[in-house]
N, CA, C and O atoms as a GROMACS GRO file, in nm:
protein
  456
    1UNK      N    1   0.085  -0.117   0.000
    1UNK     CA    2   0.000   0.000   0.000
    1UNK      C    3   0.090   0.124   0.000
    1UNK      O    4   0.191   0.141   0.069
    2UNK      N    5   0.029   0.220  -0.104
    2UNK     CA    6   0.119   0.331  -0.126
    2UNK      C    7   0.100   0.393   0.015
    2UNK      O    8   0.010   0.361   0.093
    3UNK      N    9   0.230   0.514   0.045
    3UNK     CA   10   0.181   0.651   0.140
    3UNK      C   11   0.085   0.732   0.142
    3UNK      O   12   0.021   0.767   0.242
    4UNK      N   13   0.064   0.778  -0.014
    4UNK     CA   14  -0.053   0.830  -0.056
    4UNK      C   15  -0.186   0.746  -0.001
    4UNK      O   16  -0.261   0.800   0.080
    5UNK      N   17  -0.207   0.630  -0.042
    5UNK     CA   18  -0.358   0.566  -0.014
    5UNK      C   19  -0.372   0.578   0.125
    5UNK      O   20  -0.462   0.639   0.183
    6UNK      N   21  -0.236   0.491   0.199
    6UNK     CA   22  -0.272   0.556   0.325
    6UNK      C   23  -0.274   0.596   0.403
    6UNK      O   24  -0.295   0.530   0.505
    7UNK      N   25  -0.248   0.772   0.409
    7UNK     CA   26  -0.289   0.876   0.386
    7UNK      C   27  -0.417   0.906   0.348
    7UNK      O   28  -0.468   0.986   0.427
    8UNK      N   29  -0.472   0.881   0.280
    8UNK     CA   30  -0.579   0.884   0.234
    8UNK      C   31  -0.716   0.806   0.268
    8UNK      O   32  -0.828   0.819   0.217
    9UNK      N   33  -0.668   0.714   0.383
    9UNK     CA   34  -0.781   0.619   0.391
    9UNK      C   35  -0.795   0.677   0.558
    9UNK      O   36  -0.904   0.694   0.614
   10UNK      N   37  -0.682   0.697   0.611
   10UNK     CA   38  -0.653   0.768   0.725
   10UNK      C   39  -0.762   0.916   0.734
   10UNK      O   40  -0.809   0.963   0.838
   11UNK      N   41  -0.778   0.952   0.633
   11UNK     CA   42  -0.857   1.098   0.598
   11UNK      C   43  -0.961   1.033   0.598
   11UNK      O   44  -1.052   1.085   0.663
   12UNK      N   45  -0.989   0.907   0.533
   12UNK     CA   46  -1.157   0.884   0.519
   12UNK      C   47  -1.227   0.816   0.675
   12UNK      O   48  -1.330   0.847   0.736
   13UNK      N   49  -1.146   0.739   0.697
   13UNK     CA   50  -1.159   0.666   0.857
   13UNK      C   51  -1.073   0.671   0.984
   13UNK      O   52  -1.000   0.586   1.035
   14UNK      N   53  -1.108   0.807   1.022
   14UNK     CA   54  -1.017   0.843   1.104
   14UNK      C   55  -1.053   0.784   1.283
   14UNK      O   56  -0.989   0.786   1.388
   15UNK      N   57  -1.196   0.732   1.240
   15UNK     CA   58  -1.263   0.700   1.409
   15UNK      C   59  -1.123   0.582   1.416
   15UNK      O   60  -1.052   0.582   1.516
   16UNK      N   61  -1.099   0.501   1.318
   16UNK     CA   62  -1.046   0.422   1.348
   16UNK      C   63  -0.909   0.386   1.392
   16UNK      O   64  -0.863   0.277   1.426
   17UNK      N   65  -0.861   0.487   1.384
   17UNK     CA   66  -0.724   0.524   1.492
   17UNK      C   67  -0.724   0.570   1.608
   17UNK      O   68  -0.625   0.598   1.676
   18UNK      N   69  -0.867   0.583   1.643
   18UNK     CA   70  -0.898   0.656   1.797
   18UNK      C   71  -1.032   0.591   1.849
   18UNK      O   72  -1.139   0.648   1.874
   19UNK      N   73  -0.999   0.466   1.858
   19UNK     CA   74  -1.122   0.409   1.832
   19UNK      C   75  -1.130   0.355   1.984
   19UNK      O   76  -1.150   0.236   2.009
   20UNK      N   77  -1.113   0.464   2.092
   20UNK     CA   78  -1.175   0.462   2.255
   20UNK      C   79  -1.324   0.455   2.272
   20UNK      O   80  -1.400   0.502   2.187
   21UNK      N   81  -1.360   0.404   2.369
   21UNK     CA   82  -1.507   0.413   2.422
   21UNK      C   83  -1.498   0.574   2.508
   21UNK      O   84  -1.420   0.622   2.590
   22UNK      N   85  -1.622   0.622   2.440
   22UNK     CA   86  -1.651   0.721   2.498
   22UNK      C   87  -1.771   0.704   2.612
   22UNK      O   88  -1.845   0.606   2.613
   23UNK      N   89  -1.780   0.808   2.704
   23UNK     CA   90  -1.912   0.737   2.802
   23UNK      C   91  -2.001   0.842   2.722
   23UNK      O   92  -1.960   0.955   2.696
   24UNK      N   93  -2.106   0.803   2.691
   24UNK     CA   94  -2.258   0.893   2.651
   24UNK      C   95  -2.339   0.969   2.781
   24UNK      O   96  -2.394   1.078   2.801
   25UNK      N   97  -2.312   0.845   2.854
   25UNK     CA   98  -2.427   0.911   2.991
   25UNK      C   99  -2.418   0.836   3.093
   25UNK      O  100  -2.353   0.735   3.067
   26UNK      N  101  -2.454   0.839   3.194
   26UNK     CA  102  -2.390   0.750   3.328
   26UNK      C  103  -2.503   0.800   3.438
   26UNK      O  104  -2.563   0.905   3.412
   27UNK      N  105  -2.531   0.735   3.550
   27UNK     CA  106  -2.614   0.726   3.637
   27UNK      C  107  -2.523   0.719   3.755
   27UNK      O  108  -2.457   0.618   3.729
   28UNK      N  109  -2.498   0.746   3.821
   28UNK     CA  110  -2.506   0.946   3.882
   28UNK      C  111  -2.452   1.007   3.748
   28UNK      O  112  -2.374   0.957   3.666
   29UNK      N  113  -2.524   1.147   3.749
   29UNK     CA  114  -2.441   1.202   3.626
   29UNK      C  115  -2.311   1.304   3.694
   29UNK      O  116  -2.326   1.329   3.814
   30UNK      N  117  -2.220   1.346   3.645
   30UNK     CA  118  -2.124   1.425   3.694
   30UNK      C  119  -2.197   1.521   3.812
   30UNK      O  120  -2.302   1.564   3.765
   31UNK      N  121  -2.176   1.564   3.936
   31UNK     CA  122  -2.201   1.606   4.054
   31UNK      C  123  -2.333   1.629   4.031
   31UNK      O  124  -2.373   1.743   4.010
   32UNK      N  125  -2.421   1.515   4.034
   32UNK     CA  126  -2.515   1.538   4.087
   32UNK      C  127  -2.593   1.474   4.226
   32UNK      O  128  -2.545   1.363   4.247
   33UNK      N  129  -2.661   1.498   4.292
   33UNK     CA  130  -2.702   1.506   4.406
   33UNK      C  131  -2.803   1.381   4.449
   33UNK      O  132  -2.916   1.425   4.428
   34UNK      N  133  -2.815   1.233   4.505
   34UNK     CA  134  -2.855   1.149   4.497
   34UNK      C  135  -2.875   1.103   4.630
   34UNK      O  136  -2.792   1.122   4.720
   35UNK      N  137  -3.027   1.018   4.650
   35UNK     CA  138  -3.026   0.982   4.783
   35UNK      C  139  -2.970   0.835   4.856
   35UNK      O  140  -2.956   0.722   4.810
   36UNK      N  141  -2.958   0.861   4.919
   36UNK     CA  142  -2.885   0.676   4.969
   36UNK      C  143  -2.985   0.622   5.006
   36UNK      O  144  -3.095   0.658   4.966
   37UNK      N  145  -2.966   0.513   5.100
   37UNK     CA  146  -2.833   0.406   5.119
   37UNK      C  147  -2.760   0.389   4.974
   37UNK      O  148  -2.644   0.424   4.953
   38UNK      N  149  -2.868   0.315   4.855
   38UNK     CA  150  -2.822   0.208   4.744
   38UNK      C  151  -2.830   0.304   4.621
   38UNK      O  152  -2.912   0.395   4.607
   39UNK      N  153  -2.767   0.280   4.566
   39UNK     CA  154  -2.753   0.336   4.398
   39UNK      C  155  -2.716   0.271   4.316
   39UNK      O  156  -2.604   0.220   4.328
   40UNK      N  157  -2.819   0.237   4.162
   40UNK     CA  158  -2.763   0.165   4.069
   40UNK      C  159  -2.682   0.267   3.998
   40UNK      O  160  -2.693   0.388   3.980
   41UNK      N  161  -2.598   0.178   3.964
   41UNK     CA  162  -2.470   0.262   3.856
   41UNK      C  163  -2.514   0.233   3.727
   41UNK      O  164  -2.533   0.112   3.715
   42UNK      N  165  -2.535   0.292   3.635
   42UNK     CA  166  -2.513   0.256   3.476
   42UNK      C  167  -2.424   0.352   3.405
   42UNK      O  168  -2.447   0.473   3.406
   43UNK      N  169  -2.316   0.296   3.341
   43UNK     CA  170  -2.222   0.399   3.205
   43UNK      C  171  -2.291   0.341   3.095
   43UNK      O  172  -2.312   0.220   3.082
   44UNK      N  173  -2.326   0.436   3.012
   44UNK     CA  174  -2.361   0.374   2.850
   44UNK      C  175  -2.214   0.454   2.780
   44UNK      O  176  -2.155   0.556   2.816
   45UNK      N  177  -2.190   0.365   2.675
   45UNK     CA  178  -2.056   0.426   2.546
   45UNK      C  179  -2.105   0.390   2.449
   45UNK      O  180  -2.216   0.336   2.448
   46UNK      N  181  -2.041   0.410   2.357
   46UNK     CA  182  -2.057   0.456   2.209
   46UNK      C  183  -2.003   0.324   2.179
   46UNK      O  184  -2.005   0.306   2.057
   47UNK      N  185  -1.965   0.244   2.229
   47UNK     CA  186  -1.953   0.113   2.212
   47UNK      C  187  -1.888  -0.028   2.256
   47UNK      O  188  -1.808  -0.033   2.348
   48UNK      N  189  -1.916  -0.104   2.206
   48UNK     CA  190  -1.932  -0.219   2.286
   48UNK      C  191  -1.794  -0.243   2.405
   48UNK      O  192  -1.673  -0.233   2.386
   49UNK      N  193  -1.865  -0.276   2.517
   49UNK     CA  194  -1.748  -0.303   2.681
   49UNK      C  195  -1.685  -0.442   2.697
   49UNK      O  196  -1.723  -0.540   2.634
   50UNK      N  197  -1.606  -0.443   2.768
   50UNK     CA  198  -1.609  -0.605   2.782
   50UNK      C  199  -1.624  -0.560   2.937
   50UNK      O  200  -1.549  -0.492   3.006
   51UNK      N  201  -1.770  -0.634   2.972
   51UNK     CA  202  -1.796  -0.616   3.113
   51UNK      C  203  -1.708  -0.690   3.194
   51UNK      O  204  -1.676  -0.622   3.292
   52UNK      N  205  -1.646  -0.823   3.195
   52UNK     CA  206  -1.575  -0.874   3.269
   52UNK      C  207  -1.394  -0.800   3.279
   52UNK      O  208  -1.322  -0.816   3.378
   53UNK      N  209  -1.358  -0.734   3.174
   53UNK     CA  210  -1.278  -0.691   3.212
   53UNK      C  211  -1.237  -0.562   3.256
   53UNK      O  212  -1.120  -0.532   3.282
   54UNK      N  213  -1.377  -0.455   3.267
   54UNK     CA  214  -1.348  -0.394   3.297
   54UNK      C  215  -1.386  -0.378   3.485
   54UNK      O  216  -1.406  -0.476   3.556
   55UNK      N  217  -1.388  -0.257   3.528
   55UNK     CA  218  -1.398  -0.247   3.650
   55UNK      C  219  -1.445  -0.027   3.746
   55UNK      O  220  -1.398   0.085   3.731
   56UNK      N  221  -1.553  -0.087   3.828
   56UNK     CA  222  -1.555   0.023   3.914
   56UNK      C  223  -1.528   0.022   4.027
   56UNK      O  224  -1.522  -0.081   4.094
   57UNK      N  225  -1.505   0.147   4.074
   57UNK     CA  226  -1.452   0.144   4.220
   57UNK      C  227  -1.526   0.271   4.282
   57UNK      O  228  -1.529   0.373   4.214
   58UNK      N  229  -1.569   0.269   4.372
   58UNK     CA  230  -1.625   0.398   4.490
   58UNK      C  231  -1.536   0.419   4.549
   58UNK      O  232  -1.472   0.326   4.598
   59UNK      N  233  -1.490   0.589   4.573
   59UNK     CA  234  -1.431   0.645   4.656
   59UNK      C  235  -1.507   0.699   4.756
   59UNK      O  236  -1.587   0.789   4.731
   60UNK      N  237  -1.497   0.669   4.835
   60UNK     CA  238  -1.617   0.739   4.970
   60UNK      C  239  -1.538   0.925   5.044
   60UNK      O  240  -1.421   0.961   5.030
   61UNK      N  241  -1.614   0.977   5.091
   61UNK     CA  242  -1.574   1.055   5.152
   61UNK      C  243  -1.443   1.058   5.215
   61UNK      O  244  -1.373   1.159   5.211
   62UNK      N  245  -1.413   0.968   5.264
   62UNK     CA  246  -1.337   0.970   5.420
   62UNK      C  247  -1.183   0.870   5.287
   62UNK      O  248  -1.072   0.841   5.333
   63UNK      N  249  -1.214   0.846   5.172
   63UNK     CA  250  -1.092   0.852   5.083
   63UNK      C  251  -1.102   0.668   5.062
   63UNK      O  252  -1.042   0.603   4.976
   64UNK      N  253  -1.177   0.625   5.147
   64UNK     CA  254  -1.158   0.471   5.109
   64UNK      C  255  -1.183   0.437   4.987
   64UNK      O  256  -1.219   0.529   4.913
   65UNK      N  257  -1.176   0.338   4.944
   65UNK     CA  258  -1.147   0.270   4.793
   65UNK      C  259  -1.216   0.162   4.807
   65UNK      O  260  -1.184   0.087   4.900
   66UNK      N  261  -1.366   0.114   4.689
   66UNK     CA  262  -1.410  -0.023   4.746
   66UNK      C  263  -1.437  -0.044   4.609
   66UNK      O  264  -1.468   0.049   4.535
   67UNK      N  265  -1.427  -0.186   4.562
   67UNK     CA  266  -1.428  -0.208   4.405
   67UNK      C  267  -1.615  -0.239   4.429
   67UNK      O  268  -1.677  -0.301   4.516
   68UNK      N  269  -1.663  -0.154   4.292
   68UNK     CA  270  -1.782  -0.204   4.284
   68UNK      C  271  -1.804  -0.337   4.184
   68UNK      O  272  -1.742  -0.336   4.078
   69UNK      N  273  -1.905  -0.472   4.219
   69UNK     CA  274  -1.893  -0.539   4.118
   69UNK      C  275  -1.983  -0.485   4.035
   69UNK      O  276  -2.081  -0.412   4.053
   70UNK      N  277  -1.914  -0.556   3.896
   70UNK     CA  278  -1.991  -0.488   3.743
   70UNK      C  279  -2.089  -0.647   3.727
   70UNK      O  280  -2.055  -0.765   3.724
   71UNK      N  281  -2.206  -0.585   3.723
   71UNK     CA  282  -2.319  -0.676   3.694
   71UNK      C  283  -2.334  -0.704   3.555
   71UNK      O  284  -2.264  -0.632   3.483
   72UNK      N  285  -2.420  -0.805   3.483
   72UNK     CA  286  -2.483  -0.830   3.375
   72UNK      C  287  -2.521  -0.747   3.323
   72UNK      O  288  -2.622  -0.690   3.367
   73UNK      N  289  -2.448  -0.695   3.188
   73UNK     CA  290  -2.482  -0.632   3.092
   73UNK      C  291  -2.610  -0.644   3.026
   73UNK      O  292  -2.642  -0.756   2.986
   74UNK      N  293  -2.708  -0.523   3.004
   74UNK     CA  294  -2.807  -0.542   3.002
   74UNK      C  295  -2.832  -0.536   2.782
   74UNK      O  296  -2.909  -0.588   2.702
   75UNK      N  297  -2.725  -0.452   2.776
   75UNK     CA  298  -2.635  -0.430   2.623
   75UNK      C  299  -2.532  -0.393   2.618
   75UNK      O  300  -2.500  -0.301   2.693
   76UNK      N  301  -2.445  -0.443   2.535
   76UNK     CA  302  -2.322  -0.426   2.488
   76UNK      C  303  -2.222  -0.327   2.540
   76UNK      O  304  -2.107  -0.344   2.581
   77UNK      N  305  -2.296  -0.216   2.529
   77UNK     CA  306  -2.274  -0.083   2.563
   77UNK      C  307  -2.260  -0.017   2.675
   77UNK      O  308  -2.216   0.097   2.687
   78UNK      N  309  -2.317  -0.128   2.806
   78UNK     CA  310  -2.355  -0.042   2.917
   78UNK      C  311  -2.305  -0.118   3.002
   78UNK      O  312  -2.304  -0.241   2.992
   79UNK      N  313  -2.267  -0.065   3.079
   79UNK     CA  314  -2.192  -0.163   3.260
   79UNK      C  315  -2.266  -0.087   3.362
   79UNK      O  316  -2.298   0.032   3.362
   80UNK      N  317  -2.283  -0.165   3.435
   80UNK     CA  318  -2.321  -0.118   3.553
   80UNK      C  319  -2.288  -0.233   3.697
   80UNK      O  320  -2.231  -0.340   3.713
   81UNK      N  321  -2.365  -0.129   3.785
   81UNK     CA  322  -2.330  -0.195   3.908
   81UNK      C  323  -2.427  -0.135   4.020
   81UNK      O  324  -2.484  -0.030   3.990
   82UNK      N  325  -2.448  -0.180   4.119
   82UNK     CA  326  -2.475  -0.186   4.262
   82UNK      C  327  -2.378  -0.111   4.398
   82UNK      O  328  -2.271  -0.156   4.437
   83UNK      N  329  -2.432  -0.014   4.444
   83UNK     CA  330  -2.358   0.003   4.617
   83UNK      C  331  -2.484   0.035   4.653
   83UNK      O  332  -2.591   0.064   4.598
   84UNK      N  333  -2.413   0.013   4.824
   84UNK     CA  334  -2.525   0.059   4.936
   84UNK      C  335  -2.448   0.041   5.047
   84UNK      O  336  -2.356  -0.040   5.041
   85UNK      N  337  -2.467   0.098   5.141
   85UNK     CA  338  -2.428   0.211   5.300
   85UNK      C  339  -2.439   0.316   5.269
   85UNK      O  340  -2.454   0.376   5.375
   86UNK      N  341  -2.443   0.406   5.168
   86UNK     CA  342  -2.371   0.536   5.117
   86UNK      C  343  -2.421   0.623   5.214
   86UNK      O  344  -2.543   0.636   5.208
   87UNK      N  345  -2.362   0.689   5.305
   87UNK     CA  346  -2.418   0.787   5.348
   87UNK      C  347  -2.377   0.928   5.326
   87UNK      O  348  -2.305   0.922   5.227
   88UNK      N  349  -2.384   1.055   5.366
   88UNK     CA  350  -2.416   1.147   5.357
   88UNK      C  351  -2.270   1.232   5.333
   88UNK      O  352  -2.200   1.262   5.430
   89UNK      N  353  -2.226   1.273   5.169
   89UNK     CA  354  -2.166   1.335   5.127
   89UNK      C  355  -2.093   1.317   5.013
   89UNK      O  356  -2.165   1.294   4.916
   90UNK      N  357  -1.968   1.319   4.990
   90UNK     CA  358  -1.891   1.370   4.871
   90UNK      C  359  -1.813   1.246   4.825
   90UNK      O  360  -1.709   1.219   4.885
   91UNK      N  361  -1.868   1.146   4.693
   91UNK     CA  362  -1.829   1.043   4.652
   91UNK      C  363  -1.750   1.060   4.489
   91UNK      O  364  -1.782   1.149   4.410
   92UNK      N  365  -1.657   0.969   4.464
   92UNK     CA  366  -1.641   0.949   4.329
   92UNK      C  367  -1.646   0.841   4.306
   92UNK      O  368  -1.593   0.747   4.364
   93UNK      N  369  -1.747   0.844   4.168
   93UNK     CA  370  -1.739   0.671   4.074
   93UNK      C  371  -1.584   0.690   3.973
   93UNK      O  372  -1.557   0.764   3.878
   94UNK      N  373  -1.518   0.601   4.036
   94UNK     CA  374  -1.348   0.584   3.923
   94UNK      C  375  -1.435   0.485   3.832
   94UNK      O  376  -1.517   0.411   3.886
   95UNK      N  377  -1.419   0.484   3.718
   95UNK     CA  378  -1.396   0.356   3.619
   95UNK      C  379  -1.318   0.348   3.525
   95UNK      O  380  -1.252   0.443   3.482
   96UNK      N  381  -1.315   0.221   3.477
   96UNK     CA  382  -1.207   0.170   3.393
   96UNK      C  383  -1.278   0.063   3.330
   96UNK      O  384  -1.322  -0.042   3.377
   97UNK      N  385  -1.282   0.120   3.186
   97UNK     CA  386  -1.376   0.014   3.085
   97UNK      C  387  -1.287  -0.052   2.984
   97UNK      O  388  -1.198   0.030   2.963
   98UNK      N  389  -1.261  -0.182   2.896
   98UNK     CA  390  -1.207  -0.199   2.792
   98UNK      C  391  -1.286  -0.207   2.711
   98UNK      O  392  -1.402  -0.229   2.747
   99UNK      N  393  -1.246  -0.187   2.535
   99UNK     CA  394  -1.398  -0.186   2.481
   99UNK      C  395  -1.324  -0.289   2.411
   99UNK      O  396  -1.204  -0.310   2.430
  100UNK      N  397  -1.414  -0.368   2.314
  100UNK     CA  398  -1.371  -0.474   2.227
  100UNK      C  399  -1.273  -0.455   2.124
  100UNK      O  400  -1.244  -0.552   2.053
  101UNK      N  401  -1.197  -0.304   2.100
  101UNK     CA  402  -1.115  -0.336   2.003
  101UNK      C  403  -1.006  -0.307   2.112
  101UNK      O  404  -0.903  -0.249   2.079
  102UNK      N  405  -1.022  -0.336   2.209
  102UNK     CA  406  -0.850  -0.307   2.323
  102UNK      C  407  -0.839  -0.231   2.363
  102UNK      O  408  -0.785  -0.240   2.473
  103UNK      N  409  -0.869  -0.125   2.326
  103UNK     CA  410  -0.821   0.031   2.387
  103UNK      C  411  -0.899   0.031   2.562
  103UNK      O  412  -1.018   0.003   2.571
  104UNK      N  413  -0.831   0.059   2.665
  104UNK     CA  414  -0.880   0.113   2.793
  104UNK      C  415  -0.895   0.246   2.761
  104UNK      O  416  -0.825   0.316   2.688
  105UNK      N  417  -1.047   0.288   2.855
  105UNK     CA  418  -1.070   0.379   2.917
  105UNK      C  419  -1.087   0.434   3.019
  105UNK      O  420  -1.180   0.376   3.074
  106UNK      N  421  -1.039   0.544   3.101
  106UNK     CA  422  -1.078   0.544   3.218
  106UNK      C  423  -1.121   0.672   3.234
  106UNK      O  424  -1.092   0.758   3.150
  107UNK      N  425  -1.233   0.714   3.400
  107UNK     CA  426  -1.278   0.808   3.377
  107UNK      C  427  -1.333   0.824   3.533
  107UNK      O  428  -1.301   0.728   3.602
  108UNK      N  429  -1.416   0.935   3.608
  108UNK     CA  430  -1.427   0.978   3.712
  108UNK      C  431  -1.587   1.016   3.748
  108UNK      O  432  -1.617   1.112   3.676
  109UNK      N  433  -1.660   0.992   3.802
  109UNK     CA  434  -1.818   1.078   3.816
  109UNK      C  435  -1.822   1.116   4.016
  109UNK      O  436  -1.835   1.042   4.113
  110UNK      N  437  -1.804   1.262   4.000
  110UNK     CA  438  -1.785   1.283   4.153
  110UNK      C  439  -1.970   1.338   4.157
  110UNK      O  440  -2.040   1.426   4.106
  111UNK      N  441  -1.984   1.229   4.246
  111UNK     CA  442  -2.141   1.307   4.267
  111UNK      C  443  -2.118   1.281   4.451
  111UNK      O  444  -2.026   1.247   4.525
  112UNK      N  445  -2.330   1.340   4.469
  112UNK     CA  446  -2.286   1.366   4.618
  112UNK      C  447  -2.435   1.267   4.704
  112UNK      O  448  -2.531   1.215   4.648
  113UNK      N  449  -2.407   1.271   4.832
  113UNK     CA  450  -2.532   1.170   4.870
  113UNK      C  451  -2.580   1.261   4.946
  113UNK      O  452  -2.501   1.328   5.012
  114UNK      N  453  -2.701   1.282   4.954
  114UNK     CA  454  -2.788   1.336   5.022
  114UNK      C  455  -2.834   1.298   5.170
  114UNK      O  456  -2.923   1.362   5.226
   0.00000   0.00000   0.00000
């Protein structure tokens, strides 16, 4: 394959050199305000996860670190999970998704408990 073509194919399909999972939308959404004890988690992306290999974790207030498990994918696209104690204040969801063509992603949702 010439430089030129590709070059040129590079111009036509460029998703495919950057071909990360993006998150679309997530449950907590970025600081928003939620009541406890329990909260389901959902990330949706732009495409397909490998739920088993990826992973969440809750940061609690007070800085602890607790891995959340990632439940049954309900589609391709979406991971989620389960907590509960949560009580009253300033949390971050860490995650770390792989999507099916390899690439890791990782990413942060600081919301708060009511």
């Amino acid at each position: 394959m010439t430089l030129s073509l590709r070059f040129a194919l590079f111009l036509v399909f460029p998703l495919a050199v950057n071909a990360h999972a993006i998150l679309l939308s997530s449950t907590p959404t970025p600081k928003q305000a939620v009541k406890g004890p329990d909260l389901d988690i959902q990330l949706n992306f732009n495409s397909r996860i490998d739920a088993k290999r990826s992973q969440l974790t809750l940061i609690t207030p007070d800085r602890t670190q607790s891995s959340v498990a990632v439940g049954r994918q309900p589609s391709p696209q979406i991971v989620k999970g389960t907590v509960s104690g949560l009580k009253h204040g300033s949390y971050v969801l860490r995650w770390q998704v792989l999507a099916n063509d390899g690439h890791i992603t990782r990413g942060e949702i600081p919301f708060n408990v009511e």
